[in-house]
C-alpha positions as CSV (number, residue, x, y, z in Angstrom):
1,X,-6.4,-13.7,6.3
2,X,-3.5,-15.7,5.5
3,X,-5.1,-18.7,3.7
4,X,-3.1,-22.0,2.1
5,X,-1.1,-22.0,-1.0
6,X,1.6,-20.6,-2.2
7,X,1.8,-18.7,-5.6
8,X,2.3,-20.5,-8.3
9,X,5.1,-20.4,-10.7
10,X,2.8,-19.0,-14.0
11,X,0.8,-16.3,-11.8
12,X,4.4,-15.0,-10.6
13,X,5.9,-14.9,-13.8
14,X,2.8,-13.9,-15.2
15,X,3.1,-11.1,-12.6
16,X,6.3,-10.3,-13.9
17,X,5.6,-7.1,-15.4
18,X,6.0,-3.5,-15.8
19,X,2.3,-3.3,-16.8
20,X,-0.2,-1.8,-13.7
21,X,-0.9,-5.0,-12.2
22,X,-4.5,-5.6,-10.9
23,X,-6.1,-8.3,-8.4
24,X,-9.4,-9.1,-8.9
25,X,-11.2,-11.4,-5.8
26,X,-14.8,-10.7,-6.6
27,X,-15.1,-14.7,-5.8
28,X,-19.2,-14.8,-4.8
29,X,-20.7,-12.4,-6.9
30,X,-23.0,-12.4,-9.7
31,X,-21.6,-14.1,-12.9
32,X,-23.2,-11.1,-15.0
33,X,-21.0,-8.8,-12.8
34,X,-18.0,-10.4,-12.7
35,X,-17.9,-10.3,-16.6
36,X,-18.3,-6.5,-16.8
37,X,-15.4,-6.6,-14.6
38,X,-13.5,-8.8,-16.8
39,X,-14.6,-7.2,-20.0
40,X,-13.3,-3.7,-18.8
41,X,-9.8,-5.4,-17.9
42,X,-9.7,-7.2,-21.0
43,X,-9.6,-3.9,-22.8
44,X,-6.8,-2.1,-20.9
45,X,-3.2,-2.6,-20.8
46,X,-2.4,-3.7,-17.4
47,X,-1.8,-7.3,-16.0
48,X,-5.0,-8.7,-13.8
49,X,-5.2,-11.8,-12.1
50,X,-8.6,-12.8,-12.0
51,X,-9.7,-15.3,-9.2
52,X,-12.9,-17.0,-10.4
53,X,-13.7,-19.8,-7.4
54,X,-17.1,-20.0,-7.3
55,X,-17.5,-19.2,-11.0
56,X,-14.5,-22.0,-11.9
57,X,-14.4,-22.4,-16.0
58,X,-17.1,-19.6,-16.9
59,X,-13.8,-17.3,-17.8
60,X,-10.8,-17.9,-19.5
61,X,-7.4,-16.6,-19.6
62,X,-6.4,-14.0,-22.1
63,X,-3.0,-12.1,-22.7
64,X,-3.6,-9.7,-20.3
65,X,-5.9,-11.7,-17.8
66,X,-4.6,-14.6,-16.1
67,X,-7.7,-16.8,-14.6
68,X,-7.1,-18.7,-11.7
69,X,-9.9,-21.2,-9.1
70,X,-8.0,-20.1,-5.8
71,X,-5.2,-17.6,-5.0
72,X,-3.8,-17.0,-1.5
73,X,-4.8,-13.3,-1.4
74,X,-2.0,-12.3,1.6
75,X,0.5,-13.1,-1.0
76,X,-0.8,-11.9,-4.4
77,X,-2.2,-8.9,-3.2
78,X,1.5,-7.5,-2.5
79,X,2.9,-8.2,-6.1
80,X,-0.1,-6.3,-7.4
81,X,-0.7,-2.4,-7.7
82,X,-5.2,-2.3,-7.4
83,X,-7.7,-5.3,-5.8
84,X,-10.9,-5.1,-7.0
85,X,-12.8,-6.6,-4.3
86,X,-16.2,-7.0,-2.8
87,X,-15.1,-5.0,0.5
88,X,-15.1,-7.8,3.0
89,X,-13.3,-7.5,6.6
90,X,-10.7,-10.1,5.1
91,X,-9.8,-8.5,2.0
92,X,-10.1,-5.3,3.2
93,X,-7.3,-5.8,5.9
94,X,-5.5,-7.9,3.5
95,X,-5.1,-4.9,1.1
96,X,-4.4,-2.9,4.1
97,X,-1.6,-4.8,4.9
98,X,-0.3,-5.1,1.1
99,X,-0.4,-1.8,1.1
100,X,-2.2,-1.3,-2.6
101,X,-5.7,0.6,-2.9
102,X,-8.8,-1.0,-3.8
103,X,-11.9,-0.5,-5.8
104,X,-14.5,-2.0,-4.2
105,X,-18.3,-3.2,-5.3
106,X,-20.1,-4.1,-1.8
107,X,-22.9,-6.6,-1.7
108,X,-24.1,-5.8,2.3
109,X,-23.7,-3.5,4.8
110,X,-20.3,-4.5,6.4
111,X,-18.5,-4.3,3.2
112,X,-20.1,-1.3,2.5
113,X,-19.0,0.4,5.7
114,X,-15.3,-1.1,4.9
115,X,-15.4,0.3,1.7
116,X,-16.6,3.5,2.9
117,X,-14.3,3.8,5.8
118,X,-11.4,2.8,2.6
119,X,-12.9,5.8,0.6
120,X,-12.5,8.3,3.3
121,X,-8.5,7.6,4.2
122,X,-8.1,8.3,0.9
123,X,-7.4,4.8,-0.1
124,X,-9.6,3.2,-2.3
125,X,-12.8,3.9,-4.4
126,X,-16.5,2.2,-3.1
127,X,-18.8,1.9,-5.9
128,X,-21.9,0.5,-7.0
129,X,-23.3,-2.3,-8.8
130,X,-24.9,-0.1,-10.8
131,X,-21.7,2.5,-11.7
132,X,-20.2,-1.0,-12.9
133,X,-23.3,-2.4,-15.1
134,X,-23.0,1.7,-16.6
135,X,-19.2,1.2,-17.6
136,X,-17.6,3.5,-14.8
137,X,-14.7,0.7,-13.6
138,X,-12.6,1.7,-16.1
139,X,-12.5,5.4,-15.2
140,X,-12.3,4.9,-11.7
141,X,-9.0,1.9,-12.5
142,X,-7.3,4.5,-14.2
143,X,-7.6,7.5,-11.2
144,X,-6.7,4.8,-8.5
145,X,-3.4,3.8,-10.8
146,X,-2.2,7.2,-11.5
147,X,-3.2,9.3,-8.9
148,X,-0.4,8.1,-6.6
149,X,-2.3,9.2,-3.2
150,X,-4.6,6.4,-3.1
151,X,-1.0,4.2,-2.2
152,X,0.6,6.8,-0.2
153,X,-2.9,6.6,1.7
154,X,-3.2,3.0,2.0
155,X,0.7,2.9,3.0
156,X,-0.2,5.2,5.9
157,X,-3.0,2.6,7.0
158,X,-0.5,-0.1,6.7
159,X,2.0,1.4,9.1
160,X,-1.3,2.0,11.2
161,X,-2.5,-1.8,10.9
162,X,1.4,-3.2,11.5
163,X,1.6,-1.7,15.0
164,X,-1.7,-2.9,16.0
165,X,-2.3,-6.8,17.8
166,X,-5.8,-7.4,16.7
167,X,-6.0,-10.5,17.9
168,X,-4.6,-9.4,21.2
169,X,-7.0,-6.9,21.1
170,X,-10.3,-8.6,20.3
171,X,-9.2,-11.6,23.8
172,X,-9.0,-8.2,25.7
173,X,-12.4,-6.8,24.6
174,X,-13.8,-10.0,25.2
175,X,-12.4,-10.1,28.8
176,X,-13.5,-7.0,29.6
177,X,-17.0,-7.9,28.5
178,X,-17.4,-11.1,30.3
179,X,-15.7,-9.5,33.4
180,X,-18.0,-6.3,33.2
181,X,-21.2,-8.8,32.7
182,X,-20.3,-11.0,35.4
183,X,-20.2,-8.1,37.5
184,X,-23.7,-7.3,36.6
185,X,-26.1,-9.1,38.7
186,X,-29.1,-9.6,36.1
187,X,-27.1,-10.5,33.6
188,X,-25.9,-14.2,32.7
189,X,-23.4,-15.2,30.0
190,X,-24.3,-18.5,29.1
């Protein structure tokens, strides 16, 4: 998804690091959750930018944690090294085409099958609510930031993803539907 915005000038320099830098875009989920999150940040040495829409003015900033309403994610998500995400289609091919792993938290079934399909390429880590609320984020931050496979895996998927068309692809499929229903003679596409 490639949303509005630009990024402003205080997430950029706040950015502007040699500190692991971490995206956090856990933007509908449960208030109580998205504080474990941002307790376990607030405790490490890394950078996190921590986008807080629907939760606006429950968190504040702190030295290491920049909070912000609304970020576009296609633009931050490249100047970062982890997104912590819910696992949803957009963010998921967003990360993809940043190229940086995720840790993900899914809420339904489709992110759970993104995260999962993540977890087996190698690049990312799908965990539960319940891991989170029993303290296991920061482990699993520190093996996605060190253990330098999780990029070289999500890398490879970004090579994948750049020579694909998916919106070429999806008019296609859709053609080929309508065309193969139309030739069916009891079926009607209204």
């Amino acid at each position: 998804a490639r949303l509005f915005g630009e990024v402003p000038a205080d997430v950029r320099a706040f950015l502007n690091t040699d500190k692991p830098k971490i995206y956090v875009a856990m933007t509908s989920g449960r208030v109580e959750d998205l504080k474990r999150v941002f307790d376990t940040l607030v405790k490490m040495d890394i950078r996190a930018v921590f986008c807080s829409l629907v939760h606006s003015g429950k968190f504040k900033s702190t030295e290491n944690i920049l909070v912000s309403d609304f970020l576009p994610s296609h633009l931050i998500m490249p100047m970062c090294d982890l997104a912590i995400i819910y696992g949803g289609q957009g963010s998921v091919q967003t990360a993809i085409a940043s190229g940086i792993p995720i840790i993900g938290f899914p809420l339904q079934g489709e992110q759970n099958f993104n995260l999962k399909q993540m977890e087996r390429h190698g690049s990312g880590i799908c965990m539960s609510l319940r891991s989170l609320r029993k303290g296991h984020l920061h482990d699993a931050i520190n093996k996605v930031l060190n253990d330098k496979r999780y990029k070289q895996a999500m890398e490879q998927l970004q090579v994948w993803q750049s020579k694909r068309d998916g919106a070429l692809e999806v008019a296609k499929a859709v053609r080929e539907l309508i065309s193969s229903r139309e030739q069916q003679p009891d079926c009607h596409i209204a």
